[in-house]
N, C-alpha and C positions, 0 to 999 in steps of 0.2 A: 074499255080502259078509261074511259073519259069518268068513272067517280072516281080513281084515283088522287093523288095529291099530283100536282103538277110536276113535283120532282122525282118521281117513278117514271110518270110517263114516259118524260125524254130519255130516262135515261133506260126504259125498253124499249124504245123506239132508235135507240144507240146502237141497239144490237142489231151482230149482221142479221139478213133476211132469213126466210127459209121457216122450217119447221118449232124450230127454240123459239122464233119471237111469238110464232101463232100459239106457241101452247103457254108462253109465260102471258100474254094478253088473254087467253083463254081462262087461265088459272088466278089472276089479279082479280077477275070479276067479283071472285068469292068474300076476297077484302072485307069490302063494304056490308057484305051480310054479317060478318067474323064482327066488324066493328057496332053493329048496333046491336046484338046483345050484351056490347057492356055493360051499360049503364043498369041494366037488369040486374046483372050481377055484381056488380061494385054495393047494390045495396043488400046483398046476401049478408048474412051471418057467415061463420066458417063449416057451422055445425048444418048450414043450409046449401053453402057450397060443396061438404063431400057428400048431402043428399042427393041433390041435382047430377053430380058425378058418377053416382051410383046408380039414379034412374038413366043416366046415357047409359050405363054397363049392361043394366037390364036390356036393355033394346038392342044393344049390340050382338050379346047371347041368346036373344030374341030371333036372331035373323035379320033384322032390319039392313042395309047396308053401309059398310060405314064412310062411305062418299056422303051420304045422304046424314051421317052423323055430324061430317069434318068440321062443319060451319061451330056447332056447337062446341063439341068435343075441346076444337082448337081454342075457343072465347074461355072456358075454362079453365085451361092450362096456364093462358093469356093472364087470367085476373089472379090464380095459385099463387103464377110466378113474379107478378108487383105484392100480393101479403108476404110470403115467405121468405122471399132473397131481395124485394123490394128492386126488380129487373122484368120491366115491361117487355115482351118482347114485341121490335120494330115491324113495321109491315111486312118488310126486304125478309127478314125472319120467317114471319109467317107464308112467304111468299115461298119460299126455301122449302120450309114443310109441309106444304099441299105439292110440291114436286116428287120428295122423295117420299112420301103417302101416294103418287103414280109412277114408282118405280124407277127414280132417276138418281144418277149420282149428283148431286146439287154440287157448285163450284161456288166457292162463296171467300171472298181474300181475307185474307188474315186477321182478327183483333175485328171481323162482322160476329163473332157468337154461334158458333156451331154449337158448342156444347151447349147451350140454351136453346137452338133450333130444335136440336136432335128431339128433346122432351117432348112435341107436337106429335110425330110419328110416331114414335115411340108406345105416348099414350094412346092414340088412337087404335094401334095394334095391339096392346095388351088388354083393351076391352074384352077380348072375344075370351079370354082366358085362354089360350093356348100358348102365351108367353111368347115376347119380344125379348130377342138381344140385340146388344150395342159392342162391337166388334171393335177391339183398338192396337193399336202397336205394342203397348206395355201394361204389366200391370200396376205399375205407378199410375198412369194416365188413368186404367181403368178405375181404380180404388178413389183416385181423388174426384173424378167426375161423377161416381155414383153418389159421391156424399154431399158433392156441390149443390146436387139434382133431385137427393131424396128426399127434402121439404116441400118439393110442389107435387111430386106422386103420392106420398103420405099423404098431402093437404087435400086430394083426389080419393083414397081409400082405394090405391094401391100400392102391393107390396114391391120393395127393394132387392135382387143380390150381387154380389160380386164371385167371382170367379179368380181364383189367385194359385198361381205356382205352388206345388207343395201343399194346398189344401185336401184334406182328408174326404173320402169318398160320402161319408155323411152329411158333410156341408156342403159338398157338392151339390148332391142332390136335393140339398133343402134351398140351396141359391137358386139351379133349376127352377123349383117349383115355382119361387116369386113370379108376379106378372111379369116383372123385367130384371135380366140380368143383363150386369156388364161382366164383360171380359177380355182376355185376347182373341183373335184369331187364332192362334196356336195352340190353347188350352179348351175354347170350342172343336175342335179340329180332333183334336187327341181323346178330349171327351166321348166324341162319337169313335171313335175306331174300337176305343176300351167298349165301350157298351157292343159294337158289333159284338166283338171276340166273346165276351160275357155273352152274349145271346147266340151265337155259336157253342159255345161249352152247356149252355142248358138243354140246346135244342139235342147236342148228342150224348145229352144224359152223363156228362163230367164231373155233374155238381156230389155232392153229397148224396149218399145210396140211401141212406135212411129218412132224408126229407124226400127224395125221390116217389121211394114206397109210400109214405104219409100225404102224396098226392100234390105236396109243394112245390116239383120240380126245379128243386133249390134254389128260389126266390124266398130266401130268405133276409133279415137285415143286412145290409151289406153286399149282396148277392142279386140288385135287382138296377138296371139301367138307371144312369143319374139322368139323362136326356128326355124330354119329351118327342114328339114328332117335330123337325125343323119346321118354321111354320113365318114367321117373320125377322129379317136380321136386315139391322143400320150399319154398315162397314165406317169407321171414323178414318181419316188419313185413307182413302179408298185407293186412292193411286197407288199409295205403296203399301197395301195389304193384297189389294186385285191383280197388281200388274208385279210389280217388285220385287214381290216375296212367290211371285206364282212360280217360278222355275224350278223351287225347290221343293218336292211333295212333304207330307207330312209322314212319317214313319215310324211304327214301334217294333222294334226290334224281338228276332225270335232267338232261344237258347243256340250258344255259340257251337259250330261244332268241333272235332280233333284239326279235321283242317283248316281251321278259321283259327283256331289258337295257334298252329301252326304259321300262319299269316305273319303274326306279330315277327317273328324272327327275320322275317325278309324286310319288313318295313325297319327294323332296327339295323338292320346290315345297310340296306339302300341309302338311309341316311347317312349312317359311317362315312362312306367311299365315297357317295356322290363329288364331293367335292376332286377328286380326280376327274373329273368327267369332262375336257374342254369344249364350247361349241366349234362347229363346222369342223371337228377334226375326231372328236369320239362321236357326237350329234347333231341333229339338225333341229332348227329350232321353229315351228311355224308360229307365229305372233297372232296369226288372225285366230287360230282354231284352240289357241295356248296349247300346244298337244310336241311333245320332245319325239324321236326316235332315233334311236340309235344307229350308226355308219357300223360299217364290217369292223374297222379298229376299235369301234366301241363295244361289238358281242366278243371281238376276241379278249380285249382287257377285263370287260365282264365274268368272262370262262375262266381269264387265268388268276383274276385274285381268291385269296385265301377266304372260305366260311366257313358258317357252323356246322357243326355237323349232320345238326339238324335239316338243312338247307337241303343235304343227298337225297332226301325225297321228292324235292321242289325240281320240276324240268326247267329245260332253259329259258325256253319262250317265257312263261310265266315270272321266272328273275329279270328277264329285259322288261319285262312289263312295271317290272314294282320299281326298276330305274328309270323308267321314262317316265312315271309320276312322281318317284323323288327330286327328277331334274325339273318337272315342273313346278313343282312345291317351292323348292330352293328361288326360283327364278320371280312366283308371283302371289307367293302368299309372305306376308312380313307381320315381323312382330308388332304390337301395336298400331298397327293400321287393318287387317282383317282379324287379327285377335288377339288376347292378352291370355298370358296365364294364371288360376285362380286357384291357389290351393292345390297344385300339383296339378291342374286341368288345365287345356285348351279350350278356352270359352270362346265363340264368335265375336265378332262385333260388328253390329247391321251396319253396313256402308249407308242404310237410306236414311237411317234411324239416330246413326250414329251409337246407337244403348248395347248394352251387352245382350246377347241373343241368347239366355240361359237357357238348359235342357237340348235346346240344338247341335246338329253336327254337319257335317258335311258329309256328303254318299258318296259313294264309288269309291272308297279309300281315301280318299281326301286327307278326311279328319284322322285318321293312323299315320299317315304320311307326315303331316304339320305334327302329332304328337313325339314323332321317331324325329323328328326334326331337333324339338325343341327337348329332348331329353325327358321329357318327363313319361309315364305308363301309357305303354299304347294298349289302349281299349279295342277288345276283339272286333272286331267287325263282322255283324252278324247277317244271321240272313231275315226276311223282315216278314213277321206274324200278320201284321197288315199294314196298307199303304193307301194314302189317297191324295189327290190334287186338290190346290184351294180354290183352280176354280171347278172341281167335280161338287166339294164340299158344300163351297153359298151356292150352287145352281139347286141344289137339295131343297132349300127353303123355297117355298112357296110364297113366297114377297120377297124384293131386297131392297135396300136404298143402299144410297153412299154420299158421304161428304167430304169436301177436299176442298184448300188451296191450290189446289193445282191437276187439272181433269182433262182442261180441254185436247193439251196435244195425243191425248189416249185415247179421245170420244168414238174413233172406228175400233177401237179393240173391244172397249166396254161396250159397245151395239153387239158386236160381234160375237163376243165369246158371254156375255151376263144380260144381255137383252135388256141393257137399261140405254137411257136417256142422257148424255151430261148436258145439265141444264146450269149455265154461267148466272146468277142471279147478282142484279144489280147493288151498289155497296150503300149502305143508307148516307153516308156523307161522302165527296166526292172526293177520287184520290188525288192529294198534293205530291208525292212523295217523286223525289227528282233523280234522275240516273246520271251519276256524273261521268264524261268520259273512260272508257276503259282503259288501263296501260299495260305492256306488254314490253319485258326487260329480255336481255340475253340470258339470262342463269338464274335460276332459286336463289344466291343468294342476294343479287344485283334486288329481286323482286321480295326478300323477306326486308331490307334495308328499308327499301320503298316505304314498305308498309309501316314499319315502326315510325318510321318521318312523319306518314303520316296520320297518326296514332295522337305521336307525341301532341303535333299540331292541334287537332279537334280535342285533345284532352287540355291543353290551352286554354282553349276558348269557353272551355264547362262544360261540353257537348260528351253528352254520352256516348259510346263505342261500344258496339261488337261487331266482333272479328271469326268468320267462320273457318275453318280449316276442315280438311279432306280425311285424317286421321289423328286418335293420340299424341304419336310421337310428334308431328308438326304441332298440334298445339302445345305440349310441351316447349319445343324449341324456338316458339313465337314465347312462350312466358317468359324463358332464361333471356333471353334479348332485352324485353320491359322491363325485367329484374334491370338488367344491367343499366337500362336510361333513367331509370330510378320510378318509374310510373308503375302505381299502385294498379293492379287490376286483379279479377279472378279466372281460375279457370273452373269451366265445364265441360268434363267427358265421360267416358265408360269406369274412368278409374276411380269420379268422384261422386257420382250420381246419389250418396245419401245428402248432398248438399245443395241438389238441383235447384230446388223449391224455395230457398233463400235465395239464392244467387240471380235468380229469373227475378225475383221480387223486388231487386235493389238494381238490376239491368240498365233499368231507366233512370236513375237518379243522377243528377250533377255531376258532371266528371265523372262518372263511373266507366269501367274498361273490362269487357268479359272476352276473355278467349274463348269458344266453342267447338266442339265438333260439330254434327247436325243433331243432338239431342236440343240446340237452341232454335232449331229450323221445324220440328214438328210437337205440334200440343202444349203450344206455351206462348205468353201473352206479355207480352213486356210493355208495361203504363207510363207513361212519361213521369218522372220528379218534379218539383217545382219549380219554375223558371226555365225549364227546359224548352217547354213548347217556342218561347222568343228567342231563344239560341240557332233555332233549327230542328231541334227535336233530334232522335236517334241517327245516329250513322253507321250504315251497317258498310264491314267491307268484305268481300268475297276472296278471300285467297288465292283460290282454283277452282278451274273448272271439276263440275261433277259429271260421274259417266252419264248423268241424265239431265238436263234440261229443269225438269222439275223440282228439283235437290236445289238446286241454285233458287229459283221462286219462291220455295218456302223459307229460306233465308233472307231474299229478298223483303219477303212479306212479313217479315219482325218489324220492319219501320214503316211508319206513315197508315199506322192502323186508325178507322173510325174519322178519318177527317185531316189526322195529325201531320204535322209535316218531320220530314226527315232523308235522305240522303241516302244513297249507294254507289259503292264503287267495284268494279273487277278487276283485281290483278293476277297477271299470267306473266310465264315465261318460257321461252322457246327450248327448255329442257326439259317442258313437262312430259310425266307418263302419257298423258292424253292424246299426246299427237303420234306416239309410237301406238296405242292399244286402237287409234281409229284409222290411222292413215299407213300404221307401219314402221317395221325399223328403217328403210332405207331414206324413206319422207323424213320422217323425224332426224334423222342424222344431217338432212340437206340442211333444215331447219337451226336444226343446234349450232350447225358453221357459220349459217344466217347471222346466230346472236353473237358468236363468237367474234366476228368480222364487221360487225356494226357500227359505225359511227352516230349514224343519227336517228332518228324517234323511229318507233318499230311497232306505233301503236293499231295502223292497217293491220296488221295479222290476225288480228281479234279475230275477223274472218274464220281467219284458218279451225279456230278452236272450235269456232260453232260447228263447220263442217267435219270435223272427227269428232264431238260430242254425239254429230246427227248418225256417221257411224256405226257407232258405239249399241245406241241406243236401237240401229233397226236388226244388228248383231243380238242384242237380248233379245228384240221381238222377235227372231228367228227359232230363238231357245223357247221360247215361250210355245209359239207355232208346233216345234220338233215336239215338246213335251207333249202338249194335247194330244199329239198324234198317234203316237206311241201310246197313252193312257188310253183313249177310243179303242185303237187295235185291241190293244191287252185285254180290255172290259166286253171287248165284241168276242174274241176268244175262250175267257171264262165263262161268259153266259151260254157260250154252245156248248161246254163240258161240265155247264150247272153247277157253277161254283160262283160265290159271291166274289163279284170283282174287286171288292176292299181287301178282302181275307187271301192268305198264299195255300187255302186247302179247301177243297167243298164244302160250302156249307148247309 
């Protein structure tokens, strides 16, 4: 560590003890070698830089190993990326990608340059030709980072693709081919199940009888896997594509049957009625497990109202069953905060993400439940041609990295379940950025008041604001408020998202005031405006608590990027959901008389919300745990009766 620059050192020597410091000290050494073939290359030509790029590729497809490549490789990249986008990348950068080039989720704070990291690995694994992906939340994120990014792989003489919703299977498989594609996680995911099934239907000779006979076994155009062998893949936002999003498998649905159409009519009647349904007297209601069932006066009101006719086939148990998920429905899915409707549809809306969760749905009835809810076509509910986990899915690659604002409280899951590393890498300018007391009011709307106060106030001063909120409809109803005190600001959600990419741009500017869900908390960069930086720089304020810990850090981590200074506040109040979904209704009730009965500050409690976030959160690791377990079982079972464990038939 000692050729280091002095300002690394300390601040790996910062870190706590243990194995993270031995391996980031182990891995710094490399630095120094990375740094003295600059000057070698700074006096390249460009026509001599993608030569040189091109004899590393030889060697790589050579066999050589590409540890043994990294030093160079990475000097490359390094000089691409000061010709092309005129963005050197920092040590801390490079230090980032000799991590996850050994397997680690790199944790790097907000507004240090992931998306410029990533390129390091990235290129390093598309050398071998068997093609690197870059996994991300959206395909916003994906589309804009591949274009950011594709002047220093081109300037390399390698190929670009993207990966997008809705894209036809020809482009598919010609993004595939490129050395590197980005994409979703959801659209890699879906990719491979469809190529399973497609290579199931060849193998059992489904395809066309006359390419069959002519020896093609219907690989034909069209007709032939978009995928190569999984082989290397970057997770972006790793926490919440690895951890977040893992509870829910990935699923394509098979042709509906009679009784599954039949479905629909119980989910349309359940909704009807439910609202008859009262708790502790027709049901009971558990909070921890969100799960309804119904009391003896709840089957017998069940039995005695009026249905379809249809229904006489449906037994009873099976009707109690579609009312204890419509009393659930009723109880914890709401409009504008877990979804919106779009054109007669129920679309998602990722709580991590904040963005609309297109092509998803919810299992187990869910999503027919919320649709019979909300009046609009309840879509059958099928049964599933194939299914898989995402962490079944990236354990498939044969490398993985990940990058993230926010890793470390996960660092026993990702050992556990992805065999990687989170390695916190130091920030190359040190952080200013100040946490101002937390406050804690009686009621929502004691703590929406709050907040406009003090909105108005830092919007005084010229000081830029964002303001994160939990769902849509809270940000909506923070906008009608600053309507009303006359302050100019914008909003950002699920509802406005073709306007994202201006609104992040002008975020930082003078007086500027952005509402957000958490589309402002992941893969976005907000730059101070002028005079801003002597103001104070950004002040971010927290609305509410998130059910995770991390949600709140990446919101956090919009202020005081790169050096800057800037400001956060949390406000809470004792009528929040949070303290009922971690502590319970009867906590939360003592709680609320708390606020109710208050005279004086009630900012102690703060406490309280950390330990029902903490809840919360070991409540999902649990689902996370239960799911694994179950998928292991299921995959240990199909392979004794010789059936591929993605697919629901032999293959």
């Amino acid at each position: 560590m000692s050729d280091l620059p002095a300002g690394y050192q300390s601040r790996i020597a910062a870190l706590p003890g243990g194995p993270v410091k031995v391996r980031l000290a182990h891995w710094a050494q490399i630095l120094p070698r990375i740094a003295a073939l600059e000057p070698e290359l700074v006096a390249l030509s460009d026509h001599e830089l993608r030569k040189r790029s091109l004899s590393v590729r030889y060697q790589a497809r050579s066999g050589v190993p590409l540890a043994k490549l990294l030093p160079e490789g990475f000097a490359l990249v390094r000089e691409a990326g000061r010709r092309t986008l005129n963005m050197r990348h920092f040590d801390v950068q490079v230090l980032g990608g000799i991590a996850m080039f050994n397997r680690s989720i790199v944790e790097m704070r907000t507004g240090e340059g992931k998306t410029l990291t990533a390129t390091l690995p990235m290129y390093l694994y598309a050398l071998t030709g068997k093609g690197a992906h870059l996994a991300t939340v959206n395909d916003y994120l994906a589309r804009r980072d591949a274009e950011w990014m594709r002047p220093i792989y081109e300037a390399l003489g390698l190929s670009v693709g993207v990966i997008e919703t809705q894209m036809p299977q020809p482009q598919r498989r010609k993004s595939y081919a490129c050395d590197i594609t980005y994409g979703t996680a959801k659209e890699f995911g879906f990719d491979f199940l469809r190529d399973r099934l497609l290579l199931r239907r060849i193998r059992e000779g489904q395809n066309d009888l006359l390419g069959g006979m002519l020896g093609q076994g219907g690989r034909g155009a069209g007709e032939k896997p978009v995928q190569r062998e999984p082989f290397f893949c970057l997770v972006d936002e790793a926490d919440s594509i690895l951890i977040d999003e893992a509870r829910t498998p990935l699923i394509i649905s098979a042709l509906p049957t009679e009784e599954e159409k039949l479905a629909v009519e119980c989910y349309e009647w359940s909704a009807q009625i439910v609202s008859e349904f009262v708790e502790d007297e027709d049901y009971e209601y558990d909070h921890d497990k969100r799960k309804a069932e119904l009391t003896r006066a709840g089957r017998h009101k069940a039995r005695t109202l009026p249905k379809p006719a249809a229904m006489d086939a449906v037994g009873m148990v099976n009707i109690y069953q579609y009312l204890e998920q419509a009393i659930m429905v009723a109880r914890e899915y709401t409009y504008e905060r877990q979804y919106v409707v779009r054109d007669g549809e129920v679309v998602i809306v990722d709580e991590f993400t904040g963005r609309l969760g297109e092509g998803r749905k919810w299992r187990d009835g869910i999503h027919q439940a919320v649709e019979a809810k909300q009046g609009v076509k309840v879509t059958v509910a099928t049964g599933q041609a194939a299914r898989i986990t995402v962490q079944d899915f990236f354990l498939r690659y044969e490398r993985l990295a990940g990058m993230t604002g926010t890793a470390r409280s996960s660092r026993r899951e990702m050992a556990k379940i992805y065999r990687c590393h989170v390695i916190p890498v130091p920030t190359n300018r040190p952080v200013i950025r100040q946490h101002l007391p937390t406050r804690v009011f009686p009621n929502t709307s004691a703590r929406w008041e709050a907040v406009a106060e003090e909105v108005a106030q830092m919007h005084q001063q010229g000081r830029p604001v964002l303001i994160g909120t939990r769902s849509i409809d809270k940000s909506e109803l923070l906008s009608r408020m600053l309507t009303r005190l006359g302050i100019e600001h914008r909003v950002l959600n699920a509802n406005r998202i073709a306007e994202e990419a201006d609104i992040v741009a002008l975020a930082g500017g003078r007086g500027k005031v952005t509402v957000s869900t958490n589309m402002a908390g992941r893969g976005t960069d907000i730059k101070l405006g002028e005079g801003v930086f002597d103001l104070g720089g950004l002040h971010v304020i927290c609305t509410e608590m998130h059910d995770s810990a991390r949600i709140d850090q990446q919101l956090i981590g919009r202020c005081g990027r790169q050096g800057d200074p800037g400001t956060y506040r949390q406000y809470l109040s004792l009528d929040d959901d949070l303290l009922e979904s971690g502590l319970g209704p009867k906590k939360a009730r003592k709680y609320k008389a708390i606020g109710e009965s208050a005279n004086g500050p009630l900012d102690h409690y703060a406490r309280v919300f950390r330990r029902a976030q903490r809840k919360v959160e070991r409540r999902h690791f649990r689902d996370r745990k239960q799911l694994m377990h179950f998928e292991k079982e299921r995959k240990k079972m199909q392979r004794q009766m010789g059936q591929d464990p993605c697919l629901d038939t032999p293959g």
